[in-house]
C-alpha angles and dihedrals in degrees: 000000000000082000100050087041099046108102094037091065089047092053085051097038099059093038094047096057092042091059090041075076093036088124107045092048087048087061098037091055098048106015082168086079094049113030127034129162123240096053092138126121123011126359121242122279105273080227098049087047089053096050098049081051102060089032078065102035093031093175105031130093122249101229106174137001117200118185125227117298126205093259095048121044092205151071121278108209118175115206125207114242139177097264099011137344131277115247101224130184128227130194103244088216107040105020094236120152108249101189135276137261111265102257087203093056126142086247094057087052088058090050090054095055096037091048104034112357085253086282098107125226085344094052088042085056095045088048094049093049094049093046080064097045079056090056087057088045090054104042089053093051098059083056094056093042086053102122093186135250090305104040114039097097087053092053085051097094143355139296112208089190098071136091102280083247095063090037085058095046093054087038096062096045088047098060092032079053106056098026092058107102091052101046085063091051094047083050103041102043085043086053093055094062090085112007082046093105092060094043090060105049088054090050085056086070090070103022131017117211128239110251132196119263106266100245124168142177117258102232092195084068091069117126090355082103149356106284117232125266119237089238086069103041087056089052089048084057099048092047086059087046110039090163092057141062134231105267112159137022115199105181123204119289092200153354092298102029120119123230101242112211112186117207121199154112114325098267124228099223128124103201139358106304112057090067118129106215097181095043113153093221093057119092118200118214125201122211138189097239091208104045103012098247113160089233083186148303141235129226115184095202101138111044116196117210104273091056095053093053082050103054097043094056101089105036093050094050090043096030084235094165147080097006149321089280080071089058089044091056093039088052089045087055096032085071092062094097085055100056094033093060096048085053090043096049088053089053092049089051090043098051102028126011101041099048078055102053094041089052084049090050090052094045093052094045083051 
């Protein structure tokens, strides 16, 4: 099985350590985006923003507006696109475009691979599958590295002394040892991406997870009157909290859809995958799109236990969270496969295939 899947976890392996850093390549290859001069004073008018966005984007739909983080001085807009969506940056101070992430990057490319095998909802099936066939191949693993009772704090590290035979071997059980944990996790979080819905059903059976009010437009309230600007609707939702800060914009997806304003701490993230959605301190406010009414909100004080594990999915597998030394750590063990599969191989060539070859030589000298 190590074998079969060998070059699978590799693949996964060195692309998954690359976009553990997606971001900060992102920034470092186009820091226009990310980082401008002349950010003091007061942001620029939500409204304002909006309209140089679709001056710029005249038949796309605007899908999501996020304000400046500590990490990047500008505006995040997501575009709605035929097959996705384009990634644009504001000016926090004027409003003007600055210009947009290439959707056909090298680093897109390695998100295809890493996410679907560049295969699509197929390729995301087949990754998924195979990141649970890896949990098997671990598991096992840690049963064949098992010295015994006696023998298991000896089987903890290396011994450079040894026959390079015996030093691969340990070697291997070593890193399979004290990656374990998160091997399982890699695997198991990966695996989510596309077996999460039925996860998650079977977690509902013993916590429920907190969702959202159901709010929606009144579309019969359409050209009675203005309809409010988004400006206003922001100040609406920082009168009513008053200890948070504007963070995200959703704007509505159709007649009766909501615009959807999140209040919440200033966040730390540089592009489009680090957001906690789920984040205690965010509060999620809910809009008529056509009279301003706050038709509710949502606090997520109290997580039960299902929204904690979801949550937590995304930022484990990527090491979103608590700083770029955490990224660091997730890229240094995301290159266990890597590693895992070159000792394995030598064992493989050691135990099996060498002792072959060398029984075919004889033979054939024979």
């Amino acid at each position: 099985m190590g074998l079969s899947l060998g070059l699978y976890l590799l693949v996964m392996s060195l692309t998954g350590v690359a976009l553990v850093f997606d971001e900060e390549i992102a920034a470092s290859m186009d820091p226009q985006l990310f980082h401008v001069r002349g950010t003091a004073g007061q942001h620029v008018d939500m409204d304002t923003l909006i309209q140089s966005v679709r001056a710029t984007y005249p038949n796309k739909r605007i899908w999501r507006v996020y304000a400046p983080t500590t990490r990047r001085d500008t505006y995040l807009i997501s575009v709605e696109e035929t097959g996705g969506f384009r990634t644009v940056f504001a000016h926090p101070a004027t409003g003007a475009i600055l210009g947009e992430l290439p959707r056909d990057s090298f680093m897109s490319w390695m998100w295809s691979v890493h996410a679907d095998l560049v295969s699509g909802d197929l390729g995301r099936r087949i990754n998924c599958t195979l990141g649970l066939f890896a949990l098997v191949l671990f598991a096992t693993g840690l049963l064949v590295w098992w010295p015994g009772a006696a023998g298991w704090e000896r089987a903890l590290g290396v011994n450079r002394h040894e026959s390079w035979p015996s030093v691969t071997r340990r070697l291997h059980g070593a890193v399979g040892f004290w990656t374990f944990i998160f091997l399982v996790m890699f695997a198991t979080t990966g695996a989510l991406y596309y077996y999460g819905p039925e996860f998650y059903r079977a977690l509902a059976l013993v916590s429920a997870r907190s969702n959202p009010p159901e709010a929606w437009s009144d579309p019969a309230l359409a050209g009675k009157s203005a309809r409010p600007s988004v400006a206003q609707l922001i100040v609406q939702a920082q009168a009513t909290s008053p200890d948070k800060t504007f963070w995200a914009l959703f704007q509505p997806m159709s007649a009766k859809g909501p615009v959807q304003i999140i209040m919440g701490p200033i966040g730390n993230d540089l592009g489009r995958h680090a957001w906690d959605w789920n984040a205690t301190g965010h509060r999620y406010m809910f809009f008529d799109q056509y009279d301003g009414r706050l038709l509710g909100q949502w606090d997520l004080k109290n997580r039960t236990v299902a929204d904690f594990v979801r949550s937590w999915v995304v930022p484990l597998h990527r090491g979103g969270f608590d700083g770029f030394g955490v990224k660091i750590l997730w890229a240094i063990i995301g290159l266990a496969p890597a590693l895992l599969l070159i000792a394995g191989a030598l064992m493989w060539w050691n135990r099996v295939l060498h002792p072959w070859l060398t029984r075919r030589s004889r033979s054939a000298g024979a």
